[in-house]
C-alpha positions as CSV (number, residue, x, y, z in Angstrom):
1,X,-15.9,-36.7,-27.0
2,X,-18.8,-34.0,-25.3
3,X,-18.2,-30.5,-25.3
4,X,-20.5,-27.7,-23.7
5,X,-19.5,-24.2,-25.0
6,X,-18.9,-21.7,-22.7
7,X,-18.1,-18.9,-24.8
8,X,-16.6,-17.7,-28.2
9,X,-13.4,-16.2,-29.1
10,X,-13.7,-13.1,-30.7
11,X,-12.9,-13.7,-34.6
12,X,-15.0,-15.7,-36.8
13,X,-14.1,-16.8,-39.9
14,X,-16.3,-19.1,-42.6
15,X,-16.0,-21.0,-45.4
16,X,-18.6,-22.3,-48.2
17,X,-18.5,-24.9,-51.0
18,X,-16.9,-23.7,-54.1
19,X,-20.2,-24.2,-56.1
20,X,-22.0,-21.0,-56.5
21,X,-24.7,-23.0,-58.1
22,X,-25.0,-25.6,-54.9
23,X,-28.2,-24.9,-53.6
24,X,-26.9,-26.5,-50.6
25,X,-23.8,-24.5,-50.1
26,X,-24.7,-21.8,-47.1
27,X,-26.3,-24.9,-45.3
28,X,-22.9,-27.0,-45.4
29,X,-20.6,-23.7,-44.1
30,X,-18.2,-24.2,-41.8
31,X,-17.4,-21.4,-39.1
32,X,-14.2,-21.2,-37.2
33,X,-13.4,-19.5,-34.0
34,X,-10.5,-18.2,-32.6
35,X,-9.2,-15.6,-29.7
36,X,-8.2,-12.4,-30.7
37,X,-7.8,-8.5,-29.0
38,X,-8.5,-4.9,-29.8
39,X,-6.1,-3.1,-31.4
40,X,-7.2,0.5,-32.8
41,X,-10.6,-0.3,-32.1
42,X,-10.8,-3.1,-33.9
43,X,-10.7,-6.8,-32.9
44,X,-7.5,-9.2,-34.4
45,X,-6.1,-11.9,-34.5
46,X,-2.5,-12.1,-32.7
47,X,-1.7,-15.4,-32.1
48,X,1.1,-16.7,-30.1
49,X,-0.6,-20.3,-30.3
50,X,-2.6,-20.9,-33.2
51,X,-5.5,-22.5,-33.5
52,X,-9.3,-22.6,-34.0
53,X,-12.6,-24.2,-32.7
54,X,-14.4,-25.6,-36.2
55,X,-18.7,-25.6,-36.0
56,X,-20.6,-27.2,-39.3
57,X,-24.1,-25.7,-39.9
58,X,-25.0,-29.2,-41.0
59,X,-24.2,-30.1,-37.3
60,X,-26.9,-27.9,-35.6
61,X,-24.9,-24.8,-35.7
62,X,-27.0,-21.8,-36.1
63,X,-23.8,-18.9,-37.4
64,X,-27.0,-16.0,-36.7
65,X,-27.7,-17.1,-33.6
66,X,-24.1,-18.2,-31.8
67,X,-25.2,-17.1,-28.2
68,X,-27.8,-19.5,-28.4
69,X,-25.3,-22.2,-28.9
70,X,-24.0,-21.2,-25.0
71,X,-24.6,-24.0,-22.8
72,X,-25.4,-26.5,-25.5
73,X,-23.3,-29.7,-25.2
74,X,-21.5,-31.0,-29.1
75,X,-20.3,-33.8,-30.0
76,X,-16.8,-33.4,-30.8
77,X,-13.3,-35.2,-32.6
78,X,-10.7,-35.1,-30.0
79,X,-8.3,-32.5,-30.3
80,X,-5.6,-32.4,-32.2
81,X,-2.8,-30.5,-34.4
82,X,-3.2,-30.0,-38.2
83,X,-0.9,-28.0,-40.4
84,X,0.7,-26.4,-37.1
85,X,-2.5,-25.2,-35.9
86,X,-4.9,-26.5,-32.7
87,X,-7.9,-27.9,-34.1
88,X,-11.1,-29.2,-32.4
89,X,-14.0,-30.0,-34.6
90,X,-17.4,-29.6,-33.0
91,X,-19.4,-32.3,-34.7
92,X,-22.9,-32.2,-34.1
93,X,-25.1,-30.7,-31.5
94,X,-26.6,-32.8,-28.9
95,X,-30.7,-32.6,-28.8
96,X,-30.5,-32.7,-25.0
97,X,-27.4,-31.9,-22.7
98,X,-25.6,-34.9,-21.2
99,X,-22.3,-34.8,-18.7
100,X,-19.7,-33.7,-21.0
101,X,-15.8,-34.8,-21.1
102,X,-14.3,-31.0,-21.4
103,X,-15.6,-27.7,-21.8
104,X,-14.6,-24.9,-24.3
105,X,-13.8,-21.9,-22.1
106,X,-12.6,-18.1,-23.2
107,X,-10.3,-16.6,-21.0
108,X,-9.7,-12.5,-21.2
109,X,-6.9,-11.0,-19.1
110,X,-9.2,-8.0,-18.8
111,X,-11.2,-10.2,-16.6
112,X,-9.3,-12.9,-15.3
113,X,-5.7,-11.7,-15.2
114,X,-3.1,-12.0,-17.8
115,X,-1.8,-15.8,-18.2
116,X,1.7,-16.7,-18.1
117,X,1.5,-19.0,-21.0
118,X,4.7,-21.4,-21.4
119,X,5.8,-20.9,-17.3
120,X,5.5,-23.7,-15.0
121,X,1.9,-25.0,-13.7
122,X,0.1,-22.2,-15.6
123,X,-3.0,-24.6,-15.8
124,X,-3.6,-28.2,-14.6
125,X,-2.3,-30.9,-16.7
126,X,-5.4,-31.8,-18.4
127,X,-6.5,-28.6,-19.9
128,X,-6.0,-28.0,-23.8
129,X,-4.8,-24.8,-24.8
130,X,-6.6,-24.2,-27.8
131,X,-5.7,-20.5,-29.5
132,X,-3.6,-17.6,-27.8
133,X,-3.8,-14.2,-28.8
134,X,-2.1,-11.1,-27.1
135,X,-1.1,-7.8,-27.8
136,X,0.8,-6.1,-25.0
137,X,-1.0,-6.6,-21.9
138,X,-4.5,-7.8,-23.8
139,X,-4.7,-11.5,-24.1
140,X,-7.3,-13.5,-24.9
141,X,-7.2,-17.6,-24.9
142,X,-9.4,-20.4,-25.6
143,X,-9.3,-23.6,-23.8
144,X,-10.5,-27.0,-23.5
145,X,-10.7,-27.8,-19.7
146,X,-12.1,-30.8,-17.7
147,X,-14.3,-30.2,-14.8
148,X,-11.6,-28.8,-12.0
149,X,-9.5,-28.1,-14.5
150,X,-7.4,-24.9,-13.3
151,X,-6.1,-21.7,-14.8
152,X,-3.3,-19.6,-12.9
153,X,-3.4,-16.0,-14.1
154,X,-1.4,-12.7,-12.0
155,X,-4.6,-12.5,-10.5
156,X,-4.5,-15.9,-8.5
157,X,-6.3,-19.2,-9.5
158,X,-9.4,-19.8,-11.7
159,X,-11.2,-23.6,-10.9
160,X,-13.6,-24.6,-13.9
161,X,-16.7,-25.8,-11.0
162,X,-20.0,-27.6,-12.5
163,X,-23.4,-26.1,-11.7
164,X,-25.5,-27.7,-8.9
165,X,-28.2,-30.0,-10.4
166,X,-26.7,-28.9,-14.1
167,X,-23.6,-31.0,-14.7
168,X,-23.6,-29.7,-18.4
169,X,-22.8,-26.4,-17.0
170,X,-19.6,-25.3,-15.6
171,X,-17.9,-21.9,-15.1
172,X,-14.6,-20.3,-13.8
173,X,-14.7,-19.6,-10.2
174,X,-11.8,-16.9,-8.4
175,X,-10.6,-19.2,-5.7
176,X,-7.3,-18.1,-4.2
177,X,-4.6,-15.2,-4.8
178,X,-1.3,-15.7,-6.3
179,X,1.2,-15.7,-3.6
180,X,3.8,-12.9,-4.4
């Protein structure tokens, strides 16, 4: 499966190889994503869904640089549940972009509208809901969405739409208001 990364969640968490001695150790890491919202001026973890986007650094994953991993298209497990939490394991990184299969999007109700997670047609059928956070009206998700995949928020409807020319690309586009 292809992935393009859209954007991170925001909590990070990482793991190394036991062996202090490994000279190897910070080069195999692995670095795991999740959603998460301010509270007291600093950013946690509150999840209603758990679950966590997994990057090796022996994959291509640069942990000082994640922005430049923002439009790069991974090669990816499918998605699945482990020990009650939603895992998606982003292999390797691609050395050019091709048409992906899904796209890892982060949703903030600050900006798109707080989600009724769990209600009826709350996104389209074929979007993965990856991690949940919220803490009273702050919410944060992460999701793995097709191209035209769909969000509905208070706010109206979010359509994930591909760039013109850049098929690796995609973003969330406002396209109608939430009838009343």
């Amino acid at each position: 499966m292809l992935v393009t990364v859209t954007g991170f969640g925001s909590v990070w968490r990482r793991k190394f190889a036991n062996n202090e001695s490994d000279p190897r150790r910070f080069a195999r890491g692995a670095y795991y994503n999740t959603t998460g919202v301010e509270i007291g001026g600093t950013v946690r973890q509150r999840p209603r869904i758990a679950g966590y986007a997994r990057f090796n650094a022996c994959g291509g994953f640069d942990p000082h640089h994640p922005g430049r991993m923002i439009g790069r298209v991974f090669e990816c497990a499918d998605p699945c549940v482990w020990q009650g939490e939603n895992k998606l394991l982003f292999r390797r990184v691609l050395p050019k972009p091709e048409k992906p299969d899904g796209f890892l999007i982060v949703v903030h109700s600050a900006l798109h509208g707080v989600l009724t997670v769990g209600s009826t047609d709350w996104r389209s059928a074929d979007t993965w809901l990856i991690s949940f956070s919220e803490c009273g009206d702050q919410q944060q998700a992460m999701l793995l969405m097709p191209m035209y995949g769909w969000i509905h928020t208070r706010l109206g409807r979010f359509v994930l739409e591909p760039e013109v020319g850049r098929p690796w690309t995609a973003r969330l586009v406002f396209v109608s208001v939430e009838p009343e």
